[in-house]
ZABA-837888 format. One record per atom (N, C-alpha, C): residue in three letters; x, y, z. Coordinates in pm, whole numbers, plus 32768, in hexadecimal, padded with zeros to 4 digits. Example, Ala and Ser with C-alpha at 12.3 -4.5 7.8 and 13.67 -1.06 7.14 Angstrom:
<atoms>
ala85277DC7830Cala84CE7E3E830Cala85287EB6830Cser85057F1F82C4ser85577F9682CAser850A80038313
</atoms>
This chain:
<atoms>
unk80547F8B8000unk800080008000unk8058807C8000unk804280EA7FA9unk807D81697F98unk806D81B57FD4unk808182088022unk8052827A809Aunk806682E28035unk7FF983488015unk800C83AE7FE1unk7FFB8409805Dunk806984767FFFunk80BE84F78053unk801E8561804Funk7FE5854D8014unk7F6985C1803Aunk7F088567808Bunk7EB585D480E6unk7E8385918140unk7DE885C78123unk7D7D85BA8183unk7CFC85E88132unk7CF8864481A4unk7CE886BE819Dunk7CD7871B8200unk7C3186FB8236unk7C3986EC82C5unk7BA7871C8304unk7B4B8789830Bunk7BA288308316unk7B9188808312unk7B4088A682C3unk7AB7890982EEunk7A3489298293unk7A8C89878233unk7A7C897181C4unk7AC28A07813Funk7ACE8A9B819Cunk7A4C8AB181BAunk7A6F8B418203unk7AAA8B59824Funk7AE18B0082BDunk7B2A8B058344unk7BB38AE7832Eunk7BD58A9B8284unk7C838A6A8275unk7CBD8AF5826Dunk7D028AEE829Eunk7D8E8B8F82B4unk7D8F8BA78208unk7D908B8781DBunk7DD58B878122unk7D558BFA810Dunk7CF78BB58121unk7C788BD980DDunk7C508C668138unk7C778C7F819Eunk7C4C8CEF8208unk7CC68D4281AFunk7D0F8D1D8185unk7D778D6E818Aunk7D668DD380D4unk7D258D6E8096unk7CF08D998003unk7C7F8E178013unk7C278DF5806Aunk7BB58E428081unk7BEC8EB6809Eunk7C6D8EC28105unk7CBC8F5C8147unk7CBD8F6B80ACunk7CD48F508064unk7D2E8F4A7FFDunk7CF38FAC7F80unk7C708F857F8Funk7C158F857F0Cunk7B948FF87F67unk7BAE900C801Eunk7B6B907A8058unk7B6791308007unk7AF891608001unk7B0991ED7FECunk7B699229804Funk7B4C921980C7unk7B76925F8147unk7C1192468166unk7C1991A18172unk7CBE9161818Cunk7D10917F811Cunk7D08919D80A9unk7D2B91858040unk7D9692418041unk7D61928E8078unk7D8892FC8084unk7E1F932B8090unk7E5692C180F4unk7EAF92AE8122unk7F4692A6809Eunk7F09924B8061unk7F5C92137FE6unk7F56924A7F6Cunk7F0192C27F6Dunk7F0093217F12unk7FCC93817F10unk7FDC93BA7EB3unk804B94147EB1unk803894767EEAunk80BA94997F3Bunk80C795057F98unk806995817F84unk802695A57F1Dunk7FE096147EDDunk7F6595F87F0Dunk7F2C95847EBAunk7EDB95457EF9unk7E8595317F55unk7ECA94F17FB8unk7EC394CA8054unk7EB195538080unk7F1D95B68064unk7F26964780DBunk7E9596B180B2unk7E4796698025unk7DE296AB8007unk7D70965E8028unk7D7996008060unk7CF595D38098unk7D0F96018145unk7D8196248171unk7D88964081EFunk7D5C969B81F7unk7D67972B8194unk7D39978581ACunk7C9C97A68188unk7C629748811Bunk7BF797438122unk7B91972881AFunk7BD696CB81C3unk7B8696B8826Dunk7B9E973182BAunk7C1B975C82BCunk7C4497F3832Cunk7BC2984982F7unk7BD098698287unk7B6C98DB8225unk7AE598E38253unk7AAD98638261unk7A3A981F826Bunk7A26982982E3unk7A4397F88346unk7A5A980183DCunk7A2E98A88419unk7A7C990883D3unk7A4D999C83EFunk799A999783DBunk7995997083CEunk78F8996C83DBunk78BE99528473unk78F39915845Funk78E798F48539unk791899338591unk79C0994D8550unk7A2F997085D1unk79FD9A2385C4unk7A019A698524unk79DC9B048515unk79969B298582unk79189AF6858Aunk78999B3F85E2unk78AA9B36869Cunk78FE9AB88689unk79269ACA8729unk79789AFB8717unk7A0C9B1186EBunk7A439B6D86FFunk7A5D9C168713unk79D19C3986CBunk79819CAF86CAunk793B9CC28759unk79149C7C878Cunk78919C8E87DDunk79079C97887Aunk798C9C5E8837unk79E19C8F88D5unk7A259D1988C1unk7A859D20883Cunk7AC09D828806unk7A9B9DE9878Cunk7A5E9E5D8791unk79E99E798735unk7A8D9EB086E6unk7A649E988629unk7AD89E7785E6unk7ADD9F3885DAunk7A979F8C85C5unk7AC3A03E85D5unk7B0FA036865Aunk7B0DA01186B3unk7B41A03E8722unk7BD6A00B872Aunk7BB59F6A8714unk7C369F09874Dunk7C0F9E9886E1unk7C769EDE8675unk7C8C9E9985F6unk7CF89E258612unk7D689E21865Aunk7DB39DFB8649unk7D789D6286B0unk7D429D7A86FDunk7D189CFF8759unk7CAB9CCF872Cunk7C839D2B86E1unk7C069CC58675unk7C1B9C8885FDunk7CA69CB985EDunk7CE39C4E857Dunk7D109BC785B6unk7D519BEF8610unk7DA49B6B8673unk7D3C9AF486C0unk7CC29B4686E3unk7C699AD18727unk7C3D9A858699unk7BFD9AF58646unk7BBC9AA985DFunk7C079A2F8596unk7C919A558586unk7CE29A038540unk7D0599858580unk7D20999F861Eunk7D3E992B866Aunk7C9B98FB8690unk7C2E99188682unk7BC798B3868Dunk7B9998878619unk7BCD9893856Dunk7BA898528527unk7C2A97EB8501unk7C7698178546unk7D1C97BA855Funk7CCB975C8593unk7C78974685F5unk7C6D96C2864Cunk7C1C96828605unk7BCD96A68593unk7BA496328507unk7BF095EF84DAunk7C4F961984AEunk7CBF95FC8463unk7D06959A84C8unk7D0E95C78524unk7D7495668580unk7D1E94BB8583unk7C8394D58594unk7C41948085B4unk7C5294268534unk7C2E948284E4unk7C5094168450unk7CB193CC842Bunk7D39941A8448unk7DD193CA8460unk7DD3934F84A9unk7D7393718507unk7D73930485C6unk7D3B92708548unk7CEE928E84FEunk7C67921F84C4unk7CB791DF8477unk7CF7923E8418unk7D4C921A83BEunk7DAB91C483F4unk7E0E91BB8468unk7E6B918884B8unk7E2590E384C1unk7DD091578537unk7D6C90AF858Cunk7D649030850Eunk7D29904B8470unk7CFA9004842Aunk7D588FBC83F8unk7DD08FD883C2unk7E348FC983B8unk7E918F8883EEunk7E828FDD8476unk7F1E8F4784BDunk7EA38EB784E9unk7E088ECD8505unk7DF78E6D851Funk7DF58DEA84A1unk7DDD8E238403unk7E0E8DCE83DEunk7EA68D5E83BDunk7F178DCF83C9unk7F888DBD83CFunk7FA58D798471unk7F458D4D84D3unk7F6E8D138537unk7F6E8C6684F6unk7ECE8C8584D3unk7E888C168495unk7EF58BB38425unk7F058C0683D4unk7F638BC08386unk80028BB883B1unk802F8BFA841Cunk80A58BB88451unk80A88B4A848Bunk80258B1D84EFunk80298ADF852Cunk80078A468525unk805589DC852Cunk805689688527unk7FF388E98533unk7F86894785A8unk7F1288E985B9unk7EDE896A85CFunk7E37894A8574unk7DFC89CF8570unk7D56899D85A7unk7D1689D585F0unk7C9489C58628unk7C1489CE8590unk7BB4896885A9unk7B4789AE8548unk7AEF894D857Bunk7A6289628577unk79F9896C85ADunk79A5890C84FEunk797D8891852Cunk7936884684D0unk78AA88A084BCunk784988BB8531unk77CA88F484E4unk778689328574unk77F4895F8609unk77C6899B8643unk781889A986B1unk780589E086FFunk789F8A52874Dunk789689DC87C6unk7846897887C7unk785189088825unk7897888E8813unk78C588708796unk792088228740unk7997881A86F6unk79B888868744unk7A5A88A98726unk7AC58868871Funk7B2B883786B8unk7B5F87D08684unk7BF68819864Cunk7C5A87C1866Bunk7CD88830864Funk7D2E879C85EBunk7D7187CD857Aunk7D81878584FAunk7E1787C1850Cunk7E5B876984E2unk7EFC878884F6unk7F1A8789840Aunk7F7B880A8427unk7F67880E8389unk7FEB879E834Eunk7FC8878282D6unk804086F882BAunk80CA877282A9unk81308740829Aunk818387828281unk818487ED821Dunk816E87A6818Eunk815A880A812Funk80EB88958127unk80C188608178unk804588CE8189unk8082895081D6unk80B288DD8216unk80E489758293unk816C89BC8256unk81C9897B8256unk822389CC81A6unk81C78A40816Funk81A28A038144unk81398A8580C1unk810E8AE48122unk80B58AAF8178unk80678B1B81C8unk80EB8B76821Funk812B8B318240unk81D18B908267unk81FA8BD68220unk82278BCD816Eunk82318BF6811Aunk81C08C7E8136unk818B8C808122unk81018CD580F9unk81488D548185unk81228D2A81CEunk81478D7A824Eunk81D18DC5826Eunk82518D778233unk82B98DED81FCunk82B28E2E81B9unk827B8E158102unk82698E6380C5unk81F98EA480B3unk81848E9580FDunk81368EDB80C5unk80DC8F3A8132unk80D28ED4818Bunk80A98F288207unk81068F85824Aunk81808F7D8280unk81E98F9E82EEunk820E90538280unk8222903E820Dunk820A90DB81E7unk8187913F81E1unk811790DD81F8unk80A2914F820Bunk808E917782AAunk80B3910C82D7unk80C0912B839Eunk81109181839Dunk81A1918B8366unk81F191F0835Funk81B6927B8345unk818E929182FAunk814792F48290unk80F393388319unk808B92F68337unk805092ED83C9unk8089933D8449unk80ED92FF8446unk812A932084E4unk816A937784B2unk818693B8841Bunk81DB94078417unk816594CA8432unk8103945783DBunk80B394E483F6unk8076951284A2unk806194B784EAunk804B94C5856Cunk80A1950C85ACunk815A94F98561unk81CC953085C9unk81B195EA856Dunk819595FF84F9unk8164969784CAunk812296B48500unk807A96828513unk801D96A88554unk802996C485DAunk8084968E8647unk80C596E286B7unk8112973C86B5unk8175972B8669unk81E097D7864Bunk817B98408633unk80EC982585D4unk80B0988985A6unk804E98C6862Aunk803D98588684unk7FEF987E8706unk805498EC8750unk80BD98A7876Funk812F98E087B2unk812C9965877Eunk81529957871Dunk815C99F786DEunk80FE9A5086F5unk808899F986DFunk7FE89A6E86FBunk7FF29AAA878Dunk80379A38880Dunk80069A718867unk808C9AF7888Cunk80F99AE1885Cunk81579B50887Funk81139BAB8836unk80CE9BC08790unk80C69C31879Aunk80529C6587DAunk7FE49C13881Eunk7FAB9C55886Dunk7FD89C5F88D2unk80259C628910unk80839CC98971unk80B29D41895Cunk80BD9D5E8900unk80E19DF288A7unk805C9E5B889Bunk7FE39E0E887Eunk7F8D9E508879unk7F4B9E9E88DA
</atoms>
């Protein structure tokens, strides 16, 4: 008898790491990330842009913008900043949790209800690939990620010294 090297995965299609990881892939929202630097920094600011819709009117209603322009730029900007941050947070969260998924060696999935939880060890080759996938393809958009999180604090930082000036 021949032992073949592929094995029959248990895992429902939607729950295999490969397939979670296509969907980031093929997402409106996740997909953002992997756009070019132009790109990406124009959907960030679309959300910032967008966000003034919320952050403007409270920021008004503390700092009226004739009086105290300069702190009604800074609130407004840092409360439609915290969209943006939130969106980064989603973007992250969605992301490394698939890149956990596919690092990891034995992965949890659920046959047809959160009471039947069943953990499938991946054959070797699988986990190769899915490793593969996660150096090259994930570990630079996490980058990308954490790189914008470490801007998005310099840019806080900065907001709050110059409201010290003000």
């Amino acid at each position: 008898m021949v032992k073949s090297s592929v094995s029959i995965c248990p895992v429902p299609d939607e729950q295999q790491p490969i397939n979670e990881y296509q969907q980031l892939n093929q997402s409106w929202f996740f997909s953002w990330v992997k756009l070019d630097l132009q790109g990406y920094i124009i959907k960030l600011a679309w959300v910032w842009g967008w966000s003034w819709l919320i952050a403007g009117p409270m920021a008004a209603a503390s700092f009226a913008p004739n009086k105290n322009m300069g702190q009604f730029l800074l609130c407004g900007s840092a409360g439609a900043g915290v969209f943006v941050l939130l969106s980064l947070l989603r973007l992250y969260l969605g992301w490394s949790y698939v890149r956990d998924r596919l690092f990891r060696e034995t992965i949890f999935y659920e046959e047809s209800g959160w009471y039947d939880g069943q953990n499938w060890t991946k054959p070797p080759e699988t986990l190769a690939r899915d490793r593969l996938i996660v150096s090259y393809q994930l570990t630079p958009i996490l980058q990308r990620l954490r790189r914008t999180f470490g801007i998005m604090l310099i840019v806080v930082f900065g907001g709050g010294v110059i409201w010290n000036f003000l």
